[in-house]
Structure formats: C-alpha cells, structure tokens
RODO-2510 file (C-alpha; in nm, 4 decimals, decimal comma):
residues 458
     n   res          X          Y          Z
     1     x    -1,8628    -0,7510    -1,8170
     2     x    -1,7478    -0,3862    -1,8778
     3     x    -1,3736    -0,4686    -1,7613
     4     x    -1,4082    -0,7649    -2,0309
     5     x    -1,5005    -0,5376    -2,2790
     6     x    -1,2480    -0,2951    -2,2579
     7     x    -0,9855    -0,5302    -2,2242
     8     x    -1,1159    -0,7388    -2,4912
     9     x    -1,0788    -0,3982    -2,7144
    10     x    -0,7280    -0,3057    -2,5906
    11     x    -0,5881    -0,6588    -2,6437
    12     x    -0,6903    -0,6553    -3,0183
    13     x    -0,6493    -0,2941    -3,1064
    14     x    -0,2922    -0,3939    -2,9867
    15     x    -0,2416    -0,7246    -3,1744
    16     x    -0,3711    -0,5639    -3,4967
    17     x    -0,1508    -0,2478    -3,4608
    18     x     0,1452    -0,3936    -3,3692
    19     x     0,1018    -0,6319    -3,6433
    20     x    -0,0044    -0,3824    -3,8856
    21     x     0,3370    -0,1862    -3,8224
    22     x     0,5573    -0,4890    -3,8332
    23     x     0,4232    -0,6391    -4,1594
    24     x     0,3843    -0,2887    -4,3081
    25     x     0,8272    -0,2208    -4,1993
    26     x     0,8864    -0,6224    -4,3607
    27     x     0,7367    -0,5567    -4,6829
    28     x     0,9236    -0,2284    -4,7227
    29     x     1,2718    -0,3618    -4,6806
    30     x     1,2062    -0,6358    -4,8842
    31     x     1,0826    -0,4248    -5,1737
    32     x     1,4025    -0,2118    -5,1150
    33     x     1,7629    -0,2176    -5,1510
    34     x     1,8222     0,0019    -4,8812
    35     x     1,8017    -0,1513    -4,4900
    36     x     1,5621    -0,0391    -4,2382
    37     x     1,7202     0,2068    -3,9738
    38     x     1,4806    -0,0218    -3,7144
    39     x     1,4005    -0,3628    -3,6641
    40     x     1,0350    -0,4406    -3,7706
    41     x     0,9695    -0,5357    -3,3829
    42     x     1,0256    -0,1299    -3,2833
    43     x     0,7808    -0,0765    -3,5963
    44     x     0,5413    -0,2545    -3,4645
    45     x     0,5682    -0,1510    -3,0604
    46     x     0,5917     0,2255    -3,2380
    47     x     0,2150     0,1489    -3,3965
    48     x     0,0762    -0,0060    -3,1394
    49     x     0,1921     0,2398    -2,9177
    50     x     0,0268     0,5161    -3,1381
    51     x    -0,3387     0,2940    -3,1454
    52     x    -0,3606     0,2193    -2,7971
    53     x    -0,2903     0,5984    -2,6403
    54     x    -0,5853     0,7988    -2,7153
    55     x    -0,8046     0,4956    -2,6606
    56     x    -0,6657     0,4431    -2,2891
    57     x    -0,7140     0,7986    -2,2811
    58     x    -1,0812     0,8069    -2,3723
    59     x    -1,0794     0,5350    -2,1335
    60     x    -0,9331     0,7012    -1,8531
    61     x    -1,1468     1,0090    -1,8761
    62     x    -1,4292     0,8323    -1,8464
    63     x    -1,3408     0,6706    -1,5445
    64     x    -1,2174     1,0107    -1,4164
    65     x    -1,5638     1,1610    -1,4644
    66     x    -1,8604     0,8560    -1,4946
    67     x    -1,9145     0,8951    -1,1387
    68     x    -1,9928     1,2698    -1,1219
    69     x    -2,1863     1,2184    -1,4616
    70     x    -2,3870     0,9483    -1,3514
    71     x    -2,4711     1,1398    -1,0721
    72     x    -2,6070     1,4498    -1,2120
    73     x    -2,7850     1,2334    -1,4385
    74     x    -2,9638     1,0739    -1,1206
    75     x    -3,0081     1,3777    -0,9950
    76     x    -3,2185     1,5055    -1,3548
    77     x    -3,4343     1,2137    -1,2693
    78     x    -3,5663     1,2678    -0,9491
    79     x    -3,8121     1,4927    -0,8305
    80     x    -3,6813     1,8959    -0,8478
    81     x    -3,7324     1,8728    -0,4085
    82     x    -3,4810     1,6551    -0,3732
    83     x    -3,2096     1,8830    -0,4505
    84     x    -3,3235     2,0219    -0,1408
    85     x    -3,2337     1,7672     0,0839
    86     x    -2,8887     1,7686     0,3045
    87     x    -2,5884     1,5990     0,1730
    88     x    -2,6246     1,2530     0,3091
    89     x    -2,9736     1,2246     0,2236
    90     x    -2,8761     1,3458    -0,1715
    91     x    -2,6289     1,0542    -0,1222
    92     x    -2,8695     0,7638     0,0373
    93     x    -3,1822     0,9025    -0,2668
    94     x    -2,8419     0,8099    -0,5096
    95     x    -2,7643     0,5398    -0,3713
    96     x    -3,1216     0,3579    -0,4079
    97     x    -3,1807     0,4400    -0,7372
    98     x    -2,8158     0,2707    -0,7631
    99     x    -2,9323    -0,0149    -0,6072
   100     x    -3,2482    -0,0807    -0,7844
   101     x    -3,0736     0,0110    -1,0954
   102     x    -2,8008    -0,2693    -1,0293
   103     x    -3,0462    -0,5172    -0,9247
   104     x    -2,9467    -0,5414    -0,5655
   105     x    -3,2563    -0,4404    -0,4068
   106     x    -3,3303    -0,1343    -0,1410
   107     x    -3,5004    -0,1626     0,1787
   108     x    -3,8870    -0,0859     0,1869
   109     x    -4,0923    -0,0633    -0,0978
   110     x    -3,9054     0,1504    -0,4043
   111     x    -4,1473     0,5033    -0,5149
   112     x    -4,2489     0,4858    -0,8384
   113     x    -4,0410     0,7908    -0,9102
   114     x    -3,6960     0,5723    -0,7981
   115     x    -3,8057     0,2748    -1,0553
   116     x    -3,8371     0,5144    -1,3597
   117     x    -3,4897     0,6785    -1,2731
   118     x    -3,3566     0,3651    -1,2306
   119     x    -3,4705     0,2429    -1,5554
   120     x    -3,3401     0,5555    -1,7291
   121     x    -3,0200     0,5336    -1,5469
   122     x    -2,9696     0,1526    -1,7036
   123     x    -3,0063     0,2751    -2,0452
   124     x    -2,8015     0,5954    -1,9770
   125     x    -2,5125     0,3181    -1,8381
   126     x    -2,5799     0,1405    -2,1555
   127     x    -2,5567     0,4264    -2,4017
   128     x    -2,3024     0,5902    -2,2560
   129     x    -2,0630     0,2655    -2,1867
   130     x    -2,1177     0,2076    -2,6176
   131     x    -2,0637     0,5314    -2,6945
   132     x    -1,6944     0,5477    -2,4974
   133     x    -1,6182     0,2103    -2,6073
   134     x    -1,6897     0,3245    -2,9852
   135     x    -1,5044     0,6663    -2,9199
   136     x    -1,1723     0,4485    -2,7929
   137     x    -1,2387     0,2256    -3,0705
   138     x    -1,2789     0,4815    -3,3896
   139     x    -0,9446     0,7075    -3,2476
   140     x    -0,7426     0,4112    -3,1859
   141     x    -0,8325     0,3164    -3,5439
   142     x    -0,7686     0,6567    -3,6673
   143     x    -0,4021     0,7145    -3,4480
   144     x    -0,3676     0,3268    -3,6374
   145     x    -0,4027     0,4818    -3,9790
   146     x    -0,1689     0,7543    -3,9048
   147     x     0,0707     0,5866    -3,7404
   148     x     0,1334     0,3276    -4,0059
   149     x     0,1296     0,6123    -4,2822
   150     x     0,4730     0,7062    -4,1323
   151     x     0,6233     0,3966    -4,1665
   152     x     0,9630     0,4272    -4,3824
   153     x     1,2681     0,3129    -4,4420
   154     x     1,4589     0,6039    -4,2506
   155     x     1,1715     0,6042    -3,9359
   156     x     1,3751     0,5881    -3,6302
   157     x     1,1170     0,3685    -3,4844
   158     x     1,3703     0,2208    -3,2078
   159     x     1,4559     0,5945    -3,1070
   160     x     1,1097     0,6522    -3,0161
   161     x     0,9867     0,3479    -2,8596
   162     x     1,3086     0,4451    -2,5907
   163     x     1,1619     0,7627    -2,5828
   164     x     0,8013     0,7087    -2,5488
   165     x     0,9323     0,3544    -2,2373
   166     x     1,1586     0,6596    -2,1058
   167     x     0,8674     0,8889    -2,0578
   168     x     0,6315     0,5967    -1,9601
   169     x     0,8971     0,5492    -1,7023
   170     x     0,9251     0,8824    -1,5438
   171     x     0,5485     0,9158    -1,5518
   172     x     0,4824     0,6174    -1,3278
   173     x     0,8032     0,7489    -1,1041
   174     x     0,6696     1,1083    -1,0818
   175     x     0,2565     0,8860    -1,0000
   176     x     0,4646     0,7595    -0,6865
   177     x     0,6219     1,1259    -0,5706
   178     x     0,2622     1,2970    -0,6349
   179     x     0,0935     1,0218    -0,4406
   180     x     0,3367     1,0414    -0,1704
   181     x     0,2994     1,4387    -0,1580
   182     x    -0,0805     1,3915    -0,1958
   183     x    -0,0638     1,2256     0,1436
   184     x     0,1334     1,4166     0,3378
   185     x    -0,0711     1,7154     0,2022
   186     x    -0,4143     1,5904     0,2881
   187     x    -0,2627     1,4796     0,6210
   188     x    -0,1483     1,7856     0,6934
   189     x    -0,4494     1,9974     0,6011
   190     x    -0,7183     1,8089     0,8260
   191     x    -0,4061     1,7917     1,0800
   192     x    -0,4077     2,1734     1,0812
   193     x    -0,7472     2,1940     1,1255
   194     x    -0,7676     1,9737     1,4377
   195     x    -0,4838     2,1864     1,5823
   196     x    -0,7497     2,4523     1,5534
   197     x    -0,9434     2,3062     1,8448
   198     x    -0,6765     2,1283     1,9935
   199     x    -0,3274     2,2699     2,0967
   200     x    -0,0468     2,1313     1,9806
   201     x     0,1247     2,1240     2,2947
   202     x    -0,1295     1,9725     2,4579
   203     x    -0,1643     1,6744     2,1729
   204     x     0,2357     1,5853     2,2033
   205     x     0,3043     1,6264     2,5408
   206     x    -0,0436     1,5318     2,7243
   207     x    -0,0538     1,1952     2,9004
   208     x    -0,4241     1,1333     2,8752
   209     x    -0,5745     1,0224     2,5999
   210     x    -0,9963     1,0548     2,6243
   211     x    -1,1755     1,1877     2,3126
   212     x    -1,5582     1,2201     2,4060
   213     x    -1,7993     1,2494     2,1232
   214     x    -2,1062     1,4490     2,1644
   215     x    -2,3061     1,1373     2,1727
   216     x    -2,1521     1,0957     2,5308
   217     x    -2,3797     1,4473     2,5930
   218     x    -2,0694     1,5699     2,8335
   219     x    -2,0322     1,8954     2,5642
   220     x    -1,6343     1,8864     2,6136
   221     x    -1,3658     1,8029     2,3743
   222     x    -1,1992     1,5753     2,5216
   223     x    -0,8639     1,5236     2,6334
   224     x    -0,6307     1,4514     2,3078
   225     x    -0,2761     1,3073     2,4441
   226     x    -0,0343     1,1545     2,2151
   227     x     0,1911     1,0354     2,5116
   228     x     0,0433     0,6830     2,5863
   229     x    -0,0193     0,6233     2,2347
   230     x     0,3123     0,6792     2,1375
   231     x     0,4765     0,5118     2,4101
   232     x     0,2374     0,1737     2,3498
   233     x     0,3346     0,2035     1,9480
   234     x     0,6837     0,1963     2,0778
   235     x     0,6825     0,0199     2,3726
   236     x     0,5006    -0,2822     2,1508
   237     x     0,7373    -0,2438     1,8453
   238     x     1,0606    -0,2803     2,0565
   239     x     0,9477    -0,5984     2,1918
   240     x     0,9025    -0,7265     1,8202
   241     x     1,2474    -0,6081     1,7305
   242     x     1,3581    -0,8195     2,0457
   243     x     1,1416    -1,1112     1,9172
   244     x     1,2519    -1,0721     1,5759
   245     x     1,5710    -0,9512     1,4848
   246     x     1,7702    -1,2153     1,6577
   247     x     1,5645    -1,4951     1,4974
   248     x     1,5467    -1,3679     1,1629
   249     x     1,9141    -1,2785     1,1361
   250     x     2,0096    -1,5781     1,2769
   251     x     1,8066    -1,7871     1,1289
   252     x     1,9250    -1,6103     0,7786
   253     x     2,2863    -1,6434     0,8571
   254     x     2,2077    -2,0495     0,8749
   255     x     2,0471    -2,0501     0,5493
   256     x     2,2928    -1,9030     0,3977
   257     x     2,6261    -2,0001     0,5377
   258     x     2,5584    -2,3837     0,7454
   259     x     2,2624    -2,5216     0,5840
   260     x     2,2553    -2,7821     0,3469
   261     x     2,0813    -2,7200     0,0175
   262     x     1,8120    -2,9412     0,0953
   263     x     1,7745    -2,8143     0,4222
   264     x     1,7606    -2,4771     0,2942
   265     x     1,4901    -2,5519     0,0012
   266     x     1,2635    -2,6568     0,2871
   267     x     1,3200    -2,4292     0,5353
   268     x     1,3227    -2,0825     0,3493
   269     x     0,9901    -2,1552     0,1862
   270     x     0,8309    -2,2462     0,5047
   271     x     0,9868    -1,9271     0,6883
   272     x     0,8350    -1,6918     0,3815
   273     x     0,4983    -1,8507     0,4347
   274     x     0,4469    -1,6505     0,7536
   275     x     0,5048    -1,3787     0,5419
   276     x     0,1303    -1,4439     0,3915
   277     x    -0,0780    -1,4903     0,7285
   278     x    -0,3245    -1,1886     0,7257
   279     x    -0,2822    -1,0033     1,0102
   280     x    -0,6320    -1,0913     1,1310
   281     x    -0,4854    -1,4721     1,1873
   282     x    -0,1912    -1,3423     1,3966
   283     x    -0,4723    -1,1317     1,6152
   284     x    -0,6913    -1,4659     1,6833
   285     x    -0,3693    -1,6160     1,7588
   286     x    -0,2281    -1,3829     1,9962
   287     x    -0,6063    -1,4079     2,1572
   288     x    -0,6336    -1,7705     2,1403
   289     x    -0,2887    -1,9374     2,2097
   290     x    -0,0288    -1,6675     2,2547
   291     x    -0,2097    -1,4697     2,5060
   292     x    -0,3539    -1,7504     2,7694
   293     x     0,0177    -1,8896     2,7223
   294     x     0,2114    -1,6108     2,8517
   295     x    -0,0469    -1,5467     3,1420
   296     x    -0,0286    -1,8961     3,2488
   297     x     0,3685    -1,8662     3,2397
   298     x     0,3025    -1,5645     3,4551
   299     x     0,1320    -1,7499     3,7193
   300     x     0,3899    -2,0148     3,6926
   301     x     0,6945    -1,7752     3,8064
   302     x     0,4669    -1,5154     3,9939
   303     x     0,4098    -1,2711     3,7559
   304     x     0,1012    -1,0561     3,6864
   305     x     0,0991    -1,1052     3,3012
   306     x    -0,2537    -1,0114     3,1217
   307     x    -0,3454    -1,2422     2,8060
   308     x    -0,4067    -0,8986     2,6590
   309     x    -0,0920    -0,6878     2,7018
   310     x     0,1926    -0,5364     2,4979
   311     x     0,3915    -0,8373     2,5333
   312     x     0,1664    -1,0371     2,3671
   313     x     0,0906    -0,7981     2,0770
   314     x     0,4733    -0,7623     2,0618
   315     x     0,5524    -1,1303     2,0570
   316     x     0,2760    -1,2039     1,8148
   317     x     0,4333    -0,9029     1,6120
   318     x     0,7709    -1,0076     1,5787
   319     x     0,6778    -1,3605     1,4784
   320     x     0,4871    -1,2405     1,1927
   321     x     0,8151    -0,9785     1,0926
   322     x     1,0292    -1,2673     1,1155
   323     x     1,0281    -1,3832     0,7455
   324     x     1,0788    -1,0252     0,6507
   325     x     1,4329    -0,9628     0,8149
   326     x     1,5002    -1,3552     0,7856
   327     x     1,4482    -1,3619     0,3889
   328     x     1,5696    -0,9813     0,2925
   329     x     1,9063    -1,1076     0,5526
   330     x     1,9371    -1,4300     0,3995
   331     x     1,9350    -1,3195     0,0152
   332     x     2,1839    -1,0125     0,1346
   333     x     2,4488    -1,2017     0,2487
   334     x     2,4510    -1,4475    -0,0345
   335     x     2,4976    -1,1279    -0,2238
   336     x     2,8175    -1,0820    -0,0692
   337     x     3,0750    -1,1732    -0,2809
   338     x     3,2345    -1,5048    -0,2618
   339     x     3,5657    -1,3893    -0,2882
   340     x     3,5385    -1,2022     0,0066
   341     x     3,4911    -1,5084     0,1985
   342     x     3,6949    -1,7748     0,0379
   343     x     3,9604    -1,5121     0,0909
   344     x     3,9200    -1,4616     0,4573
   345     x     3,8988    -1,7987     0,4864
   346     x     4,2348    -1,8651     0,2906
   347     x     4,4041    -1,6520     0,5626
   348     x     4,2887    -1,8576     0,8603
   349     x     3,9699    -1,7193     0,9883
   350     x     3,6986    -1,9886     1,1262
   351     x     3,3909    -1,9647     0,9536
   352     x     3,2089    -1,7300     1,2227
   353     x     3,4872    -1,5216     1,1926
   354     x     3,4340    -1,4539     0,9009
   355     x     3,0548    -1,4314     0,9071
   356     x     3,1326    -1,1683     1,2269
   357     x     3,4092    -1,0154     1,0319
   358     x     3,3690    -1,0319     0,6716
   359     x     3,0173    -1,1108     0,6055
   360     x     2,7983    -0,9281     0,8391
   361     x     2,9717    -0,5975     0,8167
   362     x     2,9839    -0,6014     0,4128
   363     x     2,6246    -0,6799     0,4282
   364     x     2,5443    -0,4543     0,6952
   365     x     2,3466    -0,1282     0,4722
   366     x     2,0898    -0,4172     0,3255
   367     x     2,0251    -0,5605     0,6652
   368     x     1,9904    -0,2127     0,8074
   369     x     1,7062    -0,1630     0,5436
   370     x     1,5430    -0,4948     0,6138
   371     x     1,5251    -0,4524     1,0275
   372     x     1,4091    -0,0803     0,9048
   373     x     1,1666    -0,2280     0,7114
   374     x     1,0401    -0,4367     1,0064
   375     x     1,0062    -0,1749     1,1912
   376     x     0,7705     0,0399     0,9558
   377     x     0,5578    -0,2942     0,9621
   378     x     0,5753    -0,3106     1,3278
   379     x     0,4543     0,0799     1,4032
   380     x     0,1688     0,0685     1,1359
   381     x     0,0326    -0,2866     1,2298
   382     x    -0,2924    -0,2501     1,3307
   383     x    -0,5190    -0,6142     1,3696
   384     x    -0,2773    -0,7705     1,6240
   385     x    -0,3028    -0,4750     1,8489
   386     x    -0,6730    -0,4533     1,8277
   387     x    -0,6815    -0,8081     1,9240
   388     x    -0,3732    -0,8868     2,1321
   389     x    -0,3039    -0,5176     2,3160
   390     x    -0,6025    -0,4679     2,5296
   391     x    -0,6915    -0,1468     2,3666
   392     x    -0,6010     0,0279     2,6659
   393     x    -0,4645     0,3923     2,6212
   394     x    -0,3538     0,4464     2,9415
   395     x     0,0169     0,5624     2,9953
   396     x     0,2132     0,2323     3,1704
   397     x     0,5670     0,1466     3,1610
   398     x     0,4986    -0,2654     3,2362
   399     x     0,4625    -0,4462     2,9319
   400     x     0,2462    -0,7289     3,0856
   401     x    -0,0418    -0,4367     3,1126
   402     x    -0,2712    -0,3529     2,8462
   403     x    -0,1674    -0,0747     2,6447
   404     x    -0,2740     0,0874     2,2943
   405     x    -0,1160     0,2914     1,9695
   406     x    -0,1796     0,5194     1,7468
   407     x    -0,3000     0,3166     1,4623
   408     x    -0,5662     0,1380     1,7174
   409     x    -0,6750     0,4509     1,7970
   410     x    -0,6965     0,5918     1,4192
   411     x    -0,9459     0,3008     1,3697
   412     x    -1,1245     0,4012     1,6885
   413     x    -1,1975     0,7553     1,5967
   414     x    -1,3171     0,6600     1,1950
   415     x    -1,5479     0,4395     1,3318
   416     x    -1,8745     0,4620     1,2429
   417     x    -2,0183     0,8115     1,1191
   418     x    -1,7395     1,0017     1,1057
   419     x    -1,8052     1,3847     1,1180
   420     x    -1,5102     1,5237     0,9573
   421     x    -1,5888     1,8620     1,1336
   422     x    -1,4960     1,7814     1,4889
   423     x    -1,2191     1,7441     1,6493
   424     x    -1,2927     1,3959     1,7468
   425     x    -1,2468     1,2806     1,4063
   426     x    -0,9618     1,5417     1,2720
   427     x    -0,7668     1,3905     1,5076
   428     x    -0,7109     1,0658     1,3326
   429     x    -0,4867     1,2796     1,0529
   430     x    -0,2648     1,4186     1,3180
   431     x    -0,2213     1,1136     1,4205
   432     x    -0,1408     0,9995     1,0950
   433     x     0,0681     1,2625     1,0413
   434     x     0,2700     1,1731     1,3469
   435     x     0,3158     0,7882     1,2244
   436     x     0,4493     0,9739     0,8764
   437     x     0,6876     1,1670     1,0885
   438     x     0,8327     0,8744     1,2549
   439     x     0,8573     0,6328     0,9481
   440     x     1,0389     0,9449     0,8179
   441     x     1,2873     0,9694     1,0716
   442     x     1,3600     0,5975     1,0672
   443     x     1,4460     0,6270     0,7488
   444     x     1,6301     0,8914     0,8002
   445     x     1,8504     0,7668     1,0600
   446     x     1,9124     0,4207     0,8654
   447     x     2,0818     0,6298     0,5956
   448     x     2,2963     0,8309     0,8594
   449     x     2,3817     0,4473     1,0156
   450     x     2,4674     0,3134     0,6680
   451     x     2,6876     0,6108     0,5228
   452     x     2,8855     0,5875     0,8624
   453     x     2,9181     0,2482     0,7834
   454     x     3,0492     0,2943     0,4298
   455     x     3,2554     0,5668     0,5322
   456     x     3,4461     0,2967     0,8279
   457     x     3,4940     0,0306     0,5833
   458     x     3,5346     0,1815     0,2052
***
C-alpha cells in the first residue's frame, strides 16, 4: 500500500509538472513574436524535473532513516529495563512488537506492555508515513511553482535538461564505482581481522581445510587452508570450460554462419532458455540424472566415478554456461562485418576458411569477454556444487572424487548464528576476498589477451 502511494504521488506530481511547463512554454510563443530558444517538450522535462527532486529526496531520507527511527521509537515504548538487555535480545523485544504490530503474530502469549507499544507504533507508522508523504507533496508543489515562474522565452530549457541527464548519468556511474569500492572495503576489513587469528601463510598455502566452532567443545581454531578449496573451485570450473566452450562456440558459429533462418529462430531461443534455469534446478539435476549417469558409465568402463564428484558439478556447470558463450558468440560474429566475409570469400576461401581466418579472429576480443564471462559464473556458482560436488574439502587431484570450493564453504561458515567475532566466521570475507582477487585477475588477463590480439591484426 505504501509503495502505491508514493508512486501514485510521483506519477502525478510528474504528469502535472511536466504539463504545467509545456503548456505554460506554448502559450508564451504563441503570444509572442519572438521563438522559443527550447522546444516546449525540454520545458516541460525542465519542470518536472524541478517538482519531482526534493520530493524523491524527502522520500529517500526517509527510507535512509525510518528504520533507526522506528526503532528508537520502540524502544520509548517499552519498559526503561529493557535497554538493559544484550544486543540480540534488544533485537528479538523489536522484533515482536514488529510482529504484533504488523499483524503476523509472535510466539507465546504477547505482555500487555508489547500490545500497547505495538498499538502506538501503528499510529506512529501512520502519522509519520502522512506526514512524509505531505512533506514530498507540499515541496514538490512549491519547486512546481518556482520552476514554472522561470519559464521564458530565452530559458535554455534544452541546455539544462542535458545537464541535469548528464549529471543523472555520472551519478548512477559513480553508485556503481562506490558500490564496487564498498565491497572490496568491507571485504577487506573483516579479512584483516581474521588474519589476526589466522596467518596468512598458513590460509594460502595450508592443505587442510577444518574450521571447528566452539560448539564442537575442542577449544582450537581450527585449521584454515585455502589449498583444496581453491584447487576444487578450479579444478570444477575447468571442466565447465571443457564442457562449454566447445559447444557454445560451436554451436554459435552454426547459428550464425550454416543455419537456416528458421532453424536459427528455433534453436537460439531454446539455447537462451537454459540461460533461466535457477541454479537450484541444475543442482537436483546433477543429483538426480547427471550424477547416477556418470557413475553408472563408470562401472561400465571400470572406473571409480562418485555420483557426487567434481565432474559432475563441472558437467552440470558447463551445461548451464552454455547459452552464455553460445548467445554472446553467436551475436559477435554476426557483428562482424559482412564485407569482411563476402570479401574473403570473393578471393577463394571455403567458408570455414573464412570462419577460421576471417571471422573468428576479427571477433576474437568479444568472445574473449564472453568465455571470461563464463568463467566468473563458473567460480562464483554456488547451488550446483552444494548439490553435485560432494562437499568434500579434502585436497584430490581425481575429478571423479568429491571435492569442494570456496563459495560452498562461504555458505558453510554463515550458516546459522554467525558470530562475526571469531575466526570461524571472519573467514568467509577472506575468502571472499580471494574470489574478488581472482575475478580480478581474469579480467585482467582477458585485456592483456585482447590488446595482443589487436596489436597482431590492426
């Protein structure tokens, strides 16, 4: 209902401004000799740009901040003890009166002391939601006003709306960057922090990986090595590569230079649609069908193949990455241009000649960014390898063996009550960090591959 609201009050403070400022910038140039400098569309975008900023901004703050309010405001309600209790029991006496407030229901019977702050915190939602909703309202009607008093002949309306998308532009561009460095920041700070119990050699170069919580009552650390994580992550993504970059990039060069159009307007659409499988239906089918399959082809050719192994996981994995090299391939190469081809063609090449000669190589940088893509994909998938990889995070070389990675393990340690304070926990952001690091220098190493590229054939 609130999300109604406030888009129900953003949608017309925009129609009206926008058409406030475009009938306002027709009736002056037809009571005028003299032309506008803008067209009465940038009039109107220029209003309605001026009505609807300090009411998403009233908006926004309230967002920002409803949560901590609403929470003191709980807090005023209940007894003066219960500021005395530890932080997760502050948060559970919060989250009842939430509950009862929202109608959901707690368990046991509520204190009569929960009910009245509950009540009060209703009406405080109430009040408060009018109150910011009239706020947006009255200064989006005021910046309205204003806005339209500038209207003139001589406004450089168009100037401004380029200015005010230009700024919109770099503002959502500088979101991304902050978020990025956010990340990488937060990673690093609880990484930093597990290093504090943990050394650093130890966590990249140990071979055993076997974090014991204090539930286990052994009073030891645990033993935190990256090795046989890493080498499952990669171990499992190679055989995805090996699964999937032959079949995608074949299967793109097919579409795009053998098929026949009707061939291709059934067969593209059906590739991209494993593209939208969740993950969780790739893990059941890696379980299910993929799994019992390979081990019974194992014990057909006498070979000790587990249902749950790497190969499966990888398998599974590269058949769902197969749409993603297979589409980004396929609309690459049509990119190409034509004259490129028709003219190797003209000077006697056979078709995969030219595909091998022509083709591939010119298209090479965006195929290099889909198979890197791919592989991103493949090192942060998680559900398959819960399901299909045997959660095993032992160091082994044979594929048919269970094996585990880092993300599996990330999931592992969050699990449950996390205590942010050990090292059993602090060690999921290192290993974070260490997926960031790789992604990195994948990317990294694509660009070196591609420049060399351009640098052969420019």
């Amino acid at each position: 209902m609130n999300a109604f609201v406030i888009a129900a009050l953003l949608l017309v403070l925009l129609t009206i401004s926008y058409q406030v400022g475009w009938s306002r910038s027709r009736r002056l140039a037809g009571a005028s000799s003299e032309r506008l400098h803008s067209r009465p569309i940038y009039h109107g975008v220029l209003v309605a740009l001026f009505a609807l900023l300090p009411a998403i901004v009233v908006l926004g703050l309230w967002a920002l901040f409803s949560g901590s309010v609403s929470r003191a405001f709980i807090l005023a309600q209940l007894p003066p003890e219960t500021a005395q209790l530890s932080q997760v029991q502050l948060q559970a006496a919060i989250g009842r009166v939430q509950a009862i407030a929202t109608g959901f229901g707690v368990a046991g019977e509520p204190a009569p002391e929960e009910v009245a702050a509950a009540r009060a915190f209703e009406t405080f939602q109430l009040v408060s939601f009018l109150a910011v909703i009239g706020a947006a309202a009255a200064l989006g009607a005021g910046a309205l006003f204003l806005a339209q008093r500038r209207i003139g002949l001589r406004l450089r309306a168009r100037t401004e709306v380029e200015i005010a998308v230009r700024i919109g532009l770099i503002a959502c561009s500088t979101v991304a960057i902050l978020t990025t460095i956010g990340i990488v920041l937060s990673l690093l700070a609880d990484a930093l922090r597990f290093f504090s119990f943990i050394n650093p050699l130890e966590f990249f170069f140990g071979t055993t990986w076997n974090p014991r919580f204090q539930s286990t009552g052994t009073g030891s650390a645990g033993e935190y090595g990256l090795l046989p994580l890493l080498w499952g992550t990669v171990m499992i993504s190679l055989i995805a590569m090996l699964v999937a970059v032959p079949i995608g990039l074949m299967s793109a060069i097919y579409l795009s230079q053998y098929a026949h159009e009707r061939v291709r307007n059934v067969v593209k659409p059906i590739i991209e649609v494993l593209a939208g499988i969740p993950t969780i239906v790739y893990g059941f089918f890696a379980l299910v069908t993929v799994g019992p399959f390979l081990a019974g082809v194992g014990d057909a050719v006498g070979l000790d193949i587990n249902a749950t192994s790497a190969l499966t996981a990888g398998v599974v994995m590269g058949i769902m990455i197969i749409p993603f090299i297979s589409s980004l391939s396929d609309d690459i190469i049509a990119q190409v241009p034509r004259a490129m081809r028709d003219g190797s063609l003209g000077l006697g090449a056979t078709q995969s000649e030219t595909i091998r000669r022509v083709l591939l190589p010119a298209a090479l940088p965006g195929i290099v960014g889909a198979i890197l893509l791919a592989v991103s994909r493949a090192i942060g998938e998680t559900m398959i390898v819960v399901l299909a990889a045997g959660n095993s995070p032992v160091l082994r070389f044979n594929p048919a063996e269970p094996t585990s990675t880092v993300t599996v393990s990330i999931v592992n340690q969050l699990t449950g009550d996390a205590d942010f304070t050990s090292p059993q926990s602090l060690v999921a952001f290192a290993l974070g960090l260490t997926l960031f690091v790789m992604t990195l220098l994948l990317n990294v190493l694509a660009l070196y591959i591609v420049r060399k590229f351009r640098e052969q054939y420019e």
